[in-house]
N, C-alpha and C positions, 0 to 999 in steps of 0.2 A: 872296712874300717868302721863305719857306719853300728854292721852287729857287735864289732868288739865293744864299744861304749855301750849299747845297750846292753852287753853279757855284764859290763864290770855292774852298772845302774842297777840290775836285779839283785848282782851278788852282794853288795852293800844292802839296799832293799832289807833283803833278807838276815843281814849279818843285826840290823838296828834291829829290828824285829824278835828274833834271837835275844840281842842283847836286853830290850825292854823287858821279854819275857821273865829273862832270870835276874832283871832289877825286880819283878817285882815278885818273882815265885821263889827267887833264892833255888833254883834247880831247873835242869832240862826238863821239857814237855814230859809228860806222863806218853807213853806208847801206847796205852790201853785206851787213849779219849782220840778221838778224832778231830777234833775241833783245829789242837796245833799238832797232827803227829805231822805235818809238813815239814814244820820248822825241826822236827827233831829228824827228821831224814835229810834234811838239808845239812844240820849239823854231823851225821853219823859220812853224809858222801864226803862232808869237806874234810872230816879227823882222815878218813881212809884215804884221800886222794894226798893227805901233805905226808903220812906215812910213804906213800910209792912214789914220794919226791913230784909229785905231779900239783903242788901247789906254790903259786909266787909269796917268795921271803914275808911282802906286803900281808896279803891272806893269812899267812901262816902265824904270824907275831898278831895280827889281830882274834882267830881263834884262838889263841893259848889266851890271849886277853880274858876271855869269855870263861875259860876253862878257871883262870885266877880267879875272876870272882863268882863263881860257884862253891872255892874250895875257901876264899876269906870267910864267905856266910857261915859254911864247917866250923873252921877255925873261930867267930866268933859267938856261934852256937851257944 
């Protein structure tokens, strides 16, 4: 039980993280820098794992969150 709280604890962690990033970059991490290709391999396991249905409703409606405001910045470009 114990690892389950700390698996959710990173996964959040990592989702604000993520999230800060593209509040302030208005886009995913760059691949080519090293500094956050973390968070952008974080973000490519979590798209791949809600595609093979291997992600909770929860997870899944807060990436698409992240994916939205990527695509508002587009939009008001």
């Amino acid at each position: 039980m114990e690892a389950i709280k700390i698996t959710e604890v990173h996964w959040h962690e990592k989702y604000n993280l993520l999230k800060d990033y593209i509040t302030e970059h208005h886009h995913l991490p760059d691949k080519k820098k090293n500094e956050n290709r973390s968070l952008l391999n974080w973000w490519k396991y979590n798209k791949r794992c809600a595609k093979n249905g291997k992600l909770s409703p929860e997870r899944k409606k807060l990436l698409q969150e992240l994916s939205d405001m990527r695509e508002e910045h587009y939009l008001n470009f």
